[in-house]
N, C-alpha and C positions, 0 to 999 in steps of 0.2 A: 504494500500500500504506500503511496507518495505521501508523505507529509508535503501538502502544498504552498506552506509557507515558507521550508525552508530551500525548495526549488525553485521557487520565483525569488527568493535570493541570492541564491548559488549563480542564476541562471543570468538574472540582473549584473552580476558582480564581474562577470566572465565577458560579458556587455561592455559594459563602464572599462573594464580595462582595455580591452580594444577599441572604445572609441578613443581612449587616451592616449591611444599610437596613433591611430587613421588621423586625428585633427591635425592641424598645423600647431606648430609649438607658441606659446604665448608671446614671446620674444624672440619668433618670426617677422620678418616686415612684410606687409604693415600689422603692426605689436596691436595695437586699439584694436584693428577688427579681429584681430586670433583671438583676443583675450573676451572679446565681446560673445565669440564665436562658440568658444569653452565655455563662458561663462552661463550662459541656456543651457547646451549640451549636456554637462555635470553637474547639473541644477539638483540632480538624481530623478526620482517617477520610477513610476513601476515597470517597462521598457516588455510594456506588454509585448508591442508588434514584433520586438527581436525573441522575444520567449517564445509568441506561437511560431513564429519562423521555427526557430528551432525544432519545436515540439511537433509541429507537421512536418518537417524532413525525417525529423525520427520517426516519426506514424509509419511511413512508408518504407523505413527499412534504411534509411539512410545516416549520418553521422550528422550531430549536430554542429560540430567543428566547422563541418563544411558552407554551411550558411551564414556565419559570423561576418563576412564583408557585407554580405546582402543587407542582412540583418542592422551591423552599423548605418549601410547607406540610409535603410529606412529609418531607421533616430534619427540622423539629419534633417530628413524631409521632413518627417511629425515635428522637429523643435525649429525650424523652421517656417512650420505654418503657425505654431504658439505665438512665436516670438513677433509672425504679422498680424495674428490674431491679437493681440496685445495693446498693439496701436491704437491711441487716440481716434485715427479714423476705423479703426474698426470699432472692438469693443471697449477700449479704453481701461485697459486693467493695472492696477497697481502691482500687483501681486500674481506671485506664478510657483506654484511648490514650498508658497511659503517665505517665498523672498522677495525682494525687488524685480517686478521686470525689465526686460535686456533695456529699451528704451526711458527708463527710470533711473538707468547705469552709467548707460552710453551713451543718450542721446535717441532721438527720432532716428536722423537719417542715419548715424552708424547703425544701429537695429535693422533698420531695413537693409542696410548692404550685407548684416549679419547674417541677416536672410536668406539673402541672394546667395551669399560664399557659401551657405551650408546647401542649398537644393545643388548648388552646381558637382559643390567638394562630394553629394552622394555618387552623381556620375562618374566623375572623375575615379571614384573607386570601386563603381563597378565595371567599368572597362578599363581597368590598371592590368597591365602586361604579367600574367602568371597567379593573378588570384583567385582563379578558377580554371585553375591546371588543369584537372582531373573530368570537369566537363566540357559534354562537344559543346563546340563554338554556337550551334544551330538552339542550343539549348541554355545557353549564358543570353542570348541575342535575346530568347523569350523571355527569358527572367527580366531583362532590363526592360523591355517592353509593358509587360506586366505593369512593373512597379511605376515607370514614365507615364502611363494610360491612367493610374490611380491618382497619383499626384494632381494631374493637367483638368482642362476644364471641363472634360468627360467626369471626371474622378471629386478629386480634396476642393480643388480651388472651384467647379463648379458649385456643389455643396452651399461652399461660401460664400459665391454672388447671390444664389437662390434664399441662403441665411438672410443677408443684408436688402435683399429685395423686400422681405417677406414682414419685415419688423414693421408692428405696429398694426399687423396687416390681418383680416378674416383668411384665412386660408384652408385646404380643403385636405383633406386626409392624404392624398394622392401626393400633393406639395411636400408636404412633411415627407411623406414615407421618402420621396426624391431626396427633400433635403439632406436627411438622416442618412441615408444609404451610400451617398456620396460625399457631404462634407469628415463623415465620421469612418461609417462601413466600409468608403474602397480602399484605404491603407491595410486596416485589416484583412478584410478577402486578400488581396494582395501580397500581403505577410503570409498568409497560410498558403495562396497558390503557390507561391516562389520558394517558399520551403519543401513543398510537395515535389517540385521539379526539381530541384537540386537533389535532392531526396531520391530521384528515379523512380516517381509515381505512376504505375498504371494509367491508364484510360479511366478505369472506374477509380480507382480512388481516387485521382485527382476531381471526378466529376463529384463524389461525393467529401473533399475537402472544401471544393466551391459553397456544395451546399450549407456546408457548416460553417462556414465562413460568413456566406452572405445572412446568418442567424445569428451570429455570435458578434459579428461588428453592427447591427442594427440593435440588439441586446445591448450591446454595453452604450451606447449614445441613449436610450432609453433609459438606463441606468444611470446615466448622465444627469440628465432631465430632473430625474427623482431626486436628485445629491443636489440639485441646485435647488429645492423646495426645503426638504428636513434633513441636509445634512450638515454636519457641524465646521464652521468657520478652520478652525484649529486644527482638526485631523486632515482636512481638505487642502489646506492650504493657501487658501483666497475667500474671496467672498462669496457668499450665497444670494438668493434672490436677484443676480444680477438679467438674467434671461426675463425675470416678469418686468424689474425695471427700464428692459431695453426694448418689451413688447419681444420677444423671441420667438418664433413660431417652435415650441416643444409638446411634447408626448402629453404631460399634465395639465398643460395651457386649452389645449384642443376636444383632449378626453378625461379629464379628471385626473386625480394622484390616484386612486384604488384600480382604476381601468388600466391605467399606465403600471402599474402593476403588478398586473395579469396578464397584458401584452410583454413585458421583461422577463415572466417567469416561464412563459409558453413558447417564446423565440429561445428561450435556452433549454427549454424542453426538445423544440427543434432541430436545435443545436446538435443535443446529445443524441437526439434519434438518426441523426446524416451519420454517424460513427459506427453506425450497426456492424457494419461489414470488416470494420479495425477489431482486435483486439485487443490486450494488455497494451500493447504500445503505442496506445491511444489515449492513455486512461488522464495521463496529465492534458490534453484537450478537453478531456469531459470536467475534471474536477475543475478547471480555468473557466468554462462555460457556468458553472456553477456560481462562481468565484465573482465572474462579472454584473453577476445580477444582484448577489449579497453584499459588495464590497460597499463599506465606507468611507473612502478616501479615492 
């Protein structure tokens, strides 16, 4: 049996140390944006998208070692979108994991070049000569596709215009479910497909990672929702109530907090039912689906 606390530890920790080679060193030039750049990055969080990476390449029979660049690239991208998310002109947050945000540090425009250096610095390492030896090229090409397609305004950054459209706004189930699925759910799906192929996933497993994926990244934005209604300032890290103060188009807002969930507990029901076909070497996917919908922080 997984103790799941202390594997999303272990799992975080092995994370965090690789992103602290991948970044540029602080007293690289230019020193302000490296240091701006670590300063997000190592902020810590729970380094979900690089844990399910891992944990779907091992589903599938794979080494989790193997995924650890991909894995980084993705922390980039997600600290990254925080770190724009942040902004004045978006949601205007003080606080991020508990600390100062990047723009609260650095400045506006440094933040935003912060920004910029980390989605670019994700590519740059995953097409670095030799960090994915061991896979064919045709199969690194899709990884990288993958994770590009989630990011862009198909994926993270769509999401986000439809967020900032939507404020303030009546919106309709269908909006939302867009919203949710794309500004939060396509990194995730994405984390899970990209570890499934590195991984050497089947046809069918991979189809049934998708599944679990597009359940368990809509679950946890859901879950989201609810931590921004009754969850506590302190464990969180930031403030609460800020989504009703901004008019946010969320789960609670639209369908009530008790609706909202029962929608959280049935997508991670979902979740766990796309895994049928895994075994044991699945089990830290189901207990994380679990995890996502219970968590308070």
């Amino acid at each position: 049996m997984i103790d799941l606390k202390a594997y999303l530890k272990e799992r975080a920790a092995r994370i965090n140390q690789a992103l602290d080679e991948y970044l540029p060193a602080e007293n690289e030039e230019p020193a302000t944006l490296h240091k701006a750049m670590r300063y997000s990055v190592m902020a810590g969080g729970k380094r979900i998208r690089p844990v399910l990476m891992m944990a779907a390449c091992e589903a599938v029979g794979g080494r989790a070692e193997a995924v650890i660049p991909a894995a980084c690239a993705m922390e980039m991208i997600h600290t990254y979108s925080l770190i724009h998310d942040d902004l004045p002109a978006m949601d205007d947050d003080d606080y991020r994991r508990g600390r100062l945000t990047c723009h609260k540090v650095f400045g506006e425009a440094m933040a935003i070049l912060a920004g910029d250096a980390l989605l670019t610095e994700a590519f740059v390492l995953l097409s670095a000569p030799g960090v994915f030896a061991d896979l064919p090229a045709e199969r690194v090409i899709q990884v990288t596709h993958i994770i590009a397609s989630a990011a862009g305004s198909r994926g993270m950054v769509g999401g986000q215009a439809v967020d900032i459209e939507s404020e303030g706004k009546k919106i309709t189930p269908e909006v939302l479910h867009y919203l949710h699925t794309h500004k939060t759910g396509a990194l995730i799906l994405a984390s899970l497909q990209a570890g499934a192929l590195i991984g050497g996933a089947s046809d069918r497993a991979f189809s049934d990672m998708t599944r679990y994926g597009e359940a368990v990244g809509l679950a946890f934005q859901v879950a989201d929702d609810i931590l921004d209604v009754v969850g506590d300032e302190k464990e969180l890290g930031k403030k609460t109530g800020v989504d009703a103060t901004h008019g946010k188009a969320t789960y609670p807002a639209l369908f009530g907090l008790d609706e909202a969930r029962k929608r959280a507990a049935l997508l991670r029901d979902e979740s766990i039912a796309a895994l049928e076909s895994f075994g044991e070497e699945a089990e830290a996917l189901r207990l994380i689906a679990d995890y996502v919908v219970k968590r308070t922080s």
